[in-house]
C-alpha positions as CSV (number, residue, x, y, z in Angstrom):
1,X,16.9,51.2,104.1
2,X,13.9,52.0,105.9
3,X,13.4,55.1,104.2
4,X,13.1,53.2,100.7
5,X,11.0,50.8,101.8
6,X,8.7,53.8,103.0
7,X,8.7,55.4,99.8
8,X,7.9,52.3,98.0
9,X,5.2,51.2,100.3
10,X,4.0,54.7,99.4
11,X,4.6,54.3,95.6
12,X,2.7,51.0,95.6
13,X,-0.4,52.6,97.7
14,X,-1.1,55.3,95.2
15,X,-0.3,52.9,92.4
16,X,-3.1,50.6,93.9
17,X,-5.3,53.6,94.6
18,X,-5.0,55.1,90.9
19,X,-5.5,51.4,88.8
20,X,-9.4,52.1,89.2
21,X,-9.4,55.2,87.1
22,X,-6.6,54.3,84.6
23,X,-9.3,51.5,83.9
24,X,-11.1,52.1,80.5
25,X,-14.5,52.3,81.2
26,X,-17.7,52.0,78.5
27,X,-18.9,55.7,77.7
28,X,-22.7,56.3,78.7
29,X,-24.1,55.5,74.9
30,X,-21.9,52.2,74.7
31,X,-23.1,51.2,77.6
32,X,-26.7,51.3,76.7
33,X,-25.7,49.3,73.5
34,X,-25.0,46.5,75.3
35,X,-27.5,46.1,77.9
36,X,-30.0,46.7,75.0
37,X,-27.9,44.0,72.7
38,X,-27.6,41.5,75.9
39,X,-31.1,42.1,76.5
40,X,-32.3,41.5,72.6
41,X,-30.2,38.0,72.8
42,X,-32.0,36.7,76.0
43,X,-35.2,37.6,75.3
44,X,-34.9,36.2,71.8
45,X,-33.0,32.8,72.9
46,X,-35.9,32.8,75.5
47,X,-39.0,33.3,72.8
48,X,-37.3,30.7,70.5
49,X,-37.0,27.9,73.6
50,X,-40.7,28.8,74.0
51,X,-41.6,28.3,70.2
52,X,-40.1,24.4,70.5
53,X,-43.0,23.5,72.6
54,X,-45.7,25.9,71.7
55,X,-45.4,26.8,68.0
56,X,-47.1,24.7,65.3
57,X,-44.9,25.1,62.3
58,X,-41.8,23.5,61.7
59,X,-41.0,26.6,59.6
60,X,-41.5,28.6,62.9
61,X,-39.7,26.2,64.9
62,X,-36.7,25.8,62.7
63,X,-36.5,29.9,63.0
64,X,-36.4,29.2,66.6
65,X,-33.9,27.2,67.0
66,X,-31.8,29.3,65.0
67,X,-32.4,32.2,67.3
68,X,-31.8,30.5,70.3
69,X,-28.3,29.1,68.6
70,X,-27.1,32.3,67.1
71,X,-28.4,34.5,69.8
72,X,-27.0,32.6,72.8
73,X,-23.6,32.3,70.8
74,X,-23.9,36.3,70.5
75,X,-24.3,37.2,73.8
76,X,-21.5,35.1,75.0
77,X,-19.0,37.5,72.2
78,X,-20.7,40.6,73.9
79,X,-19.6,39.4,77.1
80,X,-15.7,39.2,75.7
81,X,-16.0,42.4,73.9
82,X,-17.7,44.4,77.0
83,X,-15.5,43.2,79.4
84,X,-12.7,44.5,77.0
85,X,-14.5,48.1,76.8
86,X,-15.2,48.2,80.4
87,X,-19.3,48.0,80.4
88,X,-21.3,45.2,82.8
89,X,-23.5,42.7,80.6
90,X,-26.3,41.8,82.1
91,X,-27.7,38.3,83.6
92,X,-31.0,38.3,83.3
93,X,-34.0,39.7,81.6
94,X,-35.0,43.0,83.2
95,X,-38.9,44.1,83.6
96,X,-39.9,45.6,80.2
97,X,-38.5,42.8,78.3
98,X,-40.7,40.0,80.9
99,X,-43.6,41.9,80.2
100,X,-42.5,41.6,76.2
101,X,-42.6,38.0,77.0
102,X,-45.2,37.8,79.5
103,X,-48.0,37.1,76.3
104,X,-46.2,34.3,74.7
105,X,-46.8,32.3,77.6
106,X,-50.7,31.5,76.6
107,X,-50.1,31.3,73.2
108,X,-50.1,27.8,71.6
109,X,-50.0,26.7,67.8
110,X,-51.1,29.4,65.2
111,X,-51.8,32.0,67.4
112,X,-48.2,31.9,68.9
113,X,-46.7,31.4,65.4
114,X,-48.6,34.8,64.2
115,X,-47.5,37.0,67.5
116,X,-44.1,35.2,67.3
117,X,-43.3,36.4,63.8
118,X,-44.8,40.0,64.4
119,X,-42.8,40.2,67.0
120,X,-39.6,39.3,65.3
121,X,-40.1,41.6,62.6
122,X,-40.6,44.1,64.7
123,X,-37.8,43.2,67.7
124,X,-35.3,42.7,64.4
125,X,-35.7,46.0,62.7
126,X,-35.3,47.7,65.5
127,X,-32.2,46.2,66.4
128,X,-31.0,46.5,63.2
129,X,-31.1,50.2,63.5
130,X,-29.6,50.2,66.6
131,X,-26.8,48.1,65.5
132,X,-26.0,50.3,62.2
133,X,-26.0,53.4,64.4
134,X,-23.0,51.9,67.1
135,X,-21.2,50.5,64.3
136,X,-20.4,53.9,63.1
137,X,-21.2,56.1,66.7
138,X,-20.2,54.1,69.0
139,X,-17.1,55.4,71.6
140,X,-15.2,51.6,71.9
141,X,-13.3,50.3,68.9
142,X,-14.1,47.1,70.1
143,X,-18.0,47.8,70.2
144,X,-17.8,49.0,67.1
145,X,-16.4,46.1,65.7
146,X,-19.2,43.9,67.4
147,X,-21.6,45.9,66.1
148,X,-20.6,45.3,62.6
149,X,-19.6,41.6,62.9
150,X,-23.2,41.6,64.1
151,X,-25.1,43.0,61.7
152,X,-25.6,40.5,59.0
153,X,-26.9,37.7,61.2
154,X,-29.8,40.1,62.4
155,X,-30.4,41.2,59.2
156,X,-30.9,37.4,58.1
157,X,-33.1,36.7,61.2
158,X,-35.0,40.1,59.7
159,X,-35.1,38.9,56.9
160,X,-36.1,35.3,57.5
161,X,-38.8,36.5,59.8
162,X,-40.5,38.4,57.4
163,X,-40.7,35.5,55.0
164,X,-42.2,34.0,57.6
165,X,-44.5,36.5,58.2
166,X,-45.6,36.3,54.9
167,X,-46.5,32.7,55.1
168,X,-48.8,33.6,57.8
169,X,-51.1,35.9,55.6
């Protein structure tokens, strides 16, 4: 009896030991995806809080809030599908993307409406790309499928920001 109990101590040791590497873990590439995709949705959610008291245009505000709505709901679905591929999401805003936000802060009225929609133009088409290129590369089926669930909501917020770009000319 003591002999069993030894083996089996021993078989539930290495199957403790070995449960860290049968874990899936997020390849390299997917897990750039989504710290750049959690990254995009705070910083955007955090711009359109910002517009609420310091843009001038209820055509800018109403973008806003939809920013802060659909971005905030998208980062909480990343969290579910990361934690399904095995990547970390971040918390909080990192460096580069305070600095990106750093020059909103003494912006008020027309001036922040202007630099607001350049700047979601520009933050939108480049997450557009990005988001094309995982939902066919990336490693996680699950990633992918975020990635392309994704997509037409930033293309909206693309396309809705260059309309109101358009305005501003």
């Amino acid at each position: 009896m003591t002999r069993v109990r030894t083996i089996l101590t021993g078989l539930c040791c290495c199957a403790v030991c070995c449960i860290p590497v049968l874990a899936q873990n997020a390849s390299s590439n997917d897990q750039k995806f989504v710290d750049m995709a959690a990254q995009t949705d705070m910083m955007e959610a955090h711009l359109g809080q910002m517009a609420a008291d310091q843009a001038l245009s209820q055509s800018v505000k109403d973008f806003a809030q939809m920013l802060v709505t659909d971005h905030t709901s998208d980062y909480q679905q990343l969290e579910i599908v990361a934690a399904k591929a095995g990547a970390t999401v971040p918390k909080g805003l990192d460096a580069t993307h305070n600095k990106m936000i750093a020059p909103f802060d003494n912006l008020k009225g027309a001036a922040f409406d202007h630099r607001f929609s350049q700047a979601m133009v520009s933050g939108h088409e480049k997450a557009v790309t990005e988001y094309k290129k995982q939902a066919t590369e990336a490693s996680n089926a699950d990633i992918k499928a975020y990635a392309t669930q994704a997509l037409p909501v930033l293309q909206k917020h693309l396309d809705d920001a260059k309309n109101l770009e358009k305005k501003k000319e």
